[in-house]
PLY file of the C-alpha trace (Angstrom):
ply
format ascii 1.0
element vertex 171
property float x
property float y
property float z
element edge 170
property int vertex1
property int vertex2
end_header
-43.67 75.54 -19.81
-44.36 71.91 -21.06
-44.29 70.85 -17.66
-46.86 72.92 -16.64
-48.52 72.44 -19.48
-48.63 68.35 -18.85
-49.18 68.86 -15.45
-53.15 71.23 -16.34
-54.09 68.17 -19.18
-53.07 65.39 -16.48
-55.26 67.19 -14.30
-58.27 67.57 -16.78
-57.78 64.61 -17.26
-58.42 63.22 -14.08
-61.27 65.53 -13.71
-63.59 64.50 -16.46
-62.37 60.56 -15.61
-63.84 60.84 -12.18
-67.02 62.79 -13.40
-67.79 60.36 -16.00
-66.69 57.47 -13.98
-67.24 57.81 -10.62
-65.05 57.98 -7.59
-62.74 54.27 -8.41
-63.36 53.15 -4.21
-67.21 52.89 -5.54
-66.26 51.31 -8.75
-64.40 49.09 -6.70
-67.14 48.69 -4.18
-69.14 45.34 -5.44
-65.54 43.68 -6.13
-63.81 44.22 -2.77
-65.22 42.92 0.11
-64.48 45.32 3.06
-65.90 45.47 6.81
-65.22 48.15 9.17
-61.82 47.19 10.70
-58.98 49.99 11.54
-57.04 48.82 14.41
-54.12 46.53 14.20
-50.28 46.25 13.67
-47.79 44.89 12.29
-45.89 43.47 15.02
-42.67 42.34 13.13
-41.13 43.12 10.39
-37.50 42.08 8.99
-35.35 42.00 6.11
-33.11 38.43 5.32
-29.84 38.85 5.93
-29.12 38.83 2.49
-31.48 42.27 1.69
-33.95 40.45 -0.72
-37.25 39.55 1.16
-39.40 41.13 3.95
-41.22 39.09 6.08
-44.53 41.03 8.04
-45.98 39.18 11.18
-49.23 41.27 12.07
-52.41 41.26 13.48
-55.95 42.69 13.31
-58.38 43.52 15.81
-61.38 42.60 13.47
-63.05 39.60 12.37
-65.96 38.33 9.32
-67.68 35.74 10.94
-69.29 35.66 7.12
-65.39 34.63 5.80
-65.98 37.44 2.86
-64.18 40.20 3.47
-60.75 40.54 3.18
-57.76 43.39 3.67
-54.54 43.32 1.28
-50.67 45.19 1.54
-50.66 48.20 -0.04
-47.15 48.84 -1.50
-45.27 52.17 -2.40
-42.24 52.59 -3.96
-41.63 55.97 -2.37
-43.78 58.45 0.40
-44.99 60.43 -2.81
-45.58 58.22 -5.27
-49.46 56.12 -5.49
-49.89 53.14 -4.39
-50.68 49.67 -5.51
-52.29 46.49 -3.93
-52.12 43.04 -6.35
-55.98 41.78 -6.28
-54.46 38.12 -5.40
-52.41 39.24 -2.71
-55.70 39.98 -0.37
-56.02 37.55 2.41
-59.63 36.68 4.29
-60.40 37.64 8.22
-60.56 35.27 10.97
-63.79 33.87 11.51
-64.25 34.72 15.16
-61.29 36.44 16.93
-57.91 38.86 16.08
-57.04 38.08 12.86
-53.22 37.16 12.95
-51.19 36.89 9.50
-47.66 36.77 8.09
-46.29 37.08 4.66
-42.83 37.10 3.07
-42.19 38.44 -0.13
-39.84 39.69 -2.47
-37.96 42.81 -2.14
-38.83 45.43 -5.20
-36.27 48.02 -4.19
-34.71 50.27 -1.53
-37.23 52.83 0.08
-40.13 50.63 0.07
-43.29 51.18 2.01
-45.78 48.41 2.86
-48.79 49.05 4.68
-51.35 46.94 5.46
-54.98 47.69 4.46
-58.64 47.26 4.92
-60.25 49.53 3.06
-59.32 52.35 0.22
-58.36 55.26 2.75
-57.40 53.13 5.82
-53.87 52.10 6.73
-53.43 50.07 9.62
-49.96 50.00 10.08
-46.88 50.51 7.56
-43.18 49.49 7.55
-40.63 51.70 5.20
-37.59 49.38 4.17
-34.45 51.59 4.04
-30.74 50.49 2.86
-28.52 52.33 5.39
-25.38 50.52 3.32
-24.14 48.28 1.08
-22.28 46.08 3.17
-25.64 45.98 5.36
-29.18 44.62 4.60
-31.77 46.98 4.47
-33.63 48.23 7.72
-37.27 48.62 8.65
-39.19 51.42 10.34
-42.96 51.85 11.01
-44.42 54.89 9.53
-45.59 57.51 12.17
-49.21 58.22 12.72
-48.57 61.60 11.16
-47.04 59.80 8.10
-49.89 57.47 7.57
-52.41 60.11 7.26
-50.63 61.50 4.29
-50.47 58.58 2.21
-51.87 59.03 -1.51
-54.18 56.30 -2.28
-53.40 53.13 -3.69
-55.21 50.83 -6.88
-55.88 47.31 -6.96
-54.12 45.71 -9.52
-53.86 41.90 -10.87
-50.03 40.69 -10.90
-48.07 41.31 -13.55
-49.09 44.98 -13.75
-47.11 47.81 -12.03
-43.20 48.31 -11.77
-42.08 44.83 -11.93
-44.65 42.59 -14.38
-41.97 39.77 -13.97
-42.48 39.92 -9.98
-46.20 38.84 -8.80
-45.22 37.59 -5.48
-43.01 41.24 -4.77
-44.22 43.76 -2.31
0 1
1 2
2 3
3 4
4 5
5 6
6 7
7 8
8 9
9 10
10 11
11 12
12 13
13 14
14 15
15 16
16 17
17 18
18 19
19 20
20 21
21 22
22 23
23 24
24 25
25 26
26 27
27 28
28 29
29 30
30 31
31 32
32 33
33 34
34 35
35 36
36 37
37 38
38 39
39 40
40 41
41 42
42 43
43 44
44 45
45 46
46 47
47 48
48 49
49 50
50 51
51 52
52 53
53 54
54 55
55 56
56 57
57 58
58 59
59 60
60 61
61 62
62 63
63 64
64 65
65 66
66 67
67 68
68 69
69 70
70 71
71 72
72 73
73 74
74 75
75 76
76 77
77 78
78 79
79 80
80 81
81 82
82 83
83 84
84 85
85 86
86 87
87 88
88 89
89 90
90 91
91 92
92 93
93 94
94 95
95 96
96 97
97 98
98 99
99 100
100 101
101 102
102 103
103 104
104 105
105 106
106 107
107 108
108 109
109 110
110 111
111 112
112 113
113 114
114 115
115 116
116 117
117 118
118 119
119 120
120 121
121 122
122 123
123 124
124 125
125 126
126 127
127 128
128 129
129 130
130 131
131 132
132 133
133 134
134 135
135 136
136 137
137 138
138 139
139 140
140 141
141 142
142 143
143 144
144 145
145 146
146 147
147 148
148 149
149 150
150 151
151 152
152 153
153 154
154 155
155 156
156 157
157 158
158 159
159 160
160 161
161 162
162 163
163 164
164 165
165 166
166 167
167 168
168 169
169 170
């Protein structure tokens, strides 16, 4: 009964936050510089042997000849749970052609996803980082289509907020 009960004011909650507010992608809007870019990939992604970073080489088929709009990683710590993106973890476009990137970062925990992003509700491509064993490092598979399309939406955040304050440069 509590649980139900928590579950109707968290609700309510959210309700009257987004009436009096706004919806947060317009809050957002003035802050985040976004063009109109949703194809790309992440073309590799891998674990060190030793399980603790994850290194993404990717690519987008966009580019801001005015250098001010930029696209971030979008990290979950599960398929259900909301999503975060660290405000200085957002990278700028290439000027005049595919804009090609790679970042390695720290591993948070097992069952990871990491998706890159250009925009509020648009996932280019995401990688879910799985331990398969303890003896093994953790492996990486891309999210299906399907998958991507049922994302919950992510926040922008500064670092130090979220899971792990200690661990800005973590996915």
């Amino acid at each position: 009964m509590r649980r139900q009960i928590f579950r109707i004011l968290a609700g309510l909650t959210a309700f009257v936050l987004v009436i009096l507010f706004g919806d947060p992608a317009a809050a957002e809007e003035v802050q985040w510089n976004r063009i109109a870019c949703l194809s790309g990939a992440i073309d590799r992604a891998e674990v060190d042997p030793r399980g603790e970073t994850l290194t993404l080489a990717a690519h987008l088929d966009c580019a801001d000849p005015s250098g001010e709009a930029l696209y971030g990683f979008a990290s979950y710590a599960s398929t259900g749970s909301g999503g975060y993106m660290n405000w200085f973890g957002r990278a700028g476009y290439a000027a005049d052609s595919t804009s090609h990137f790679a970042a390695t970062r720290q591993l948070r925990s097992a069952g990871l996803l990491v998706c890159v992003v250009t925009d509020y509700t648009v996932w280019i491509d995401c990688v879910r980082v799985v331990h398969t064993s303890r003896s093994a490092p953790p492996r990486v598979y891309h999210l299906a289509p399907d998958e991507l399309a049922k994302l919950p939406p992510f926040i922008v955040i500064g670092y130090g907020v979220g899971s792990s304050p200690a661990c800005g440069s973590c996915w």
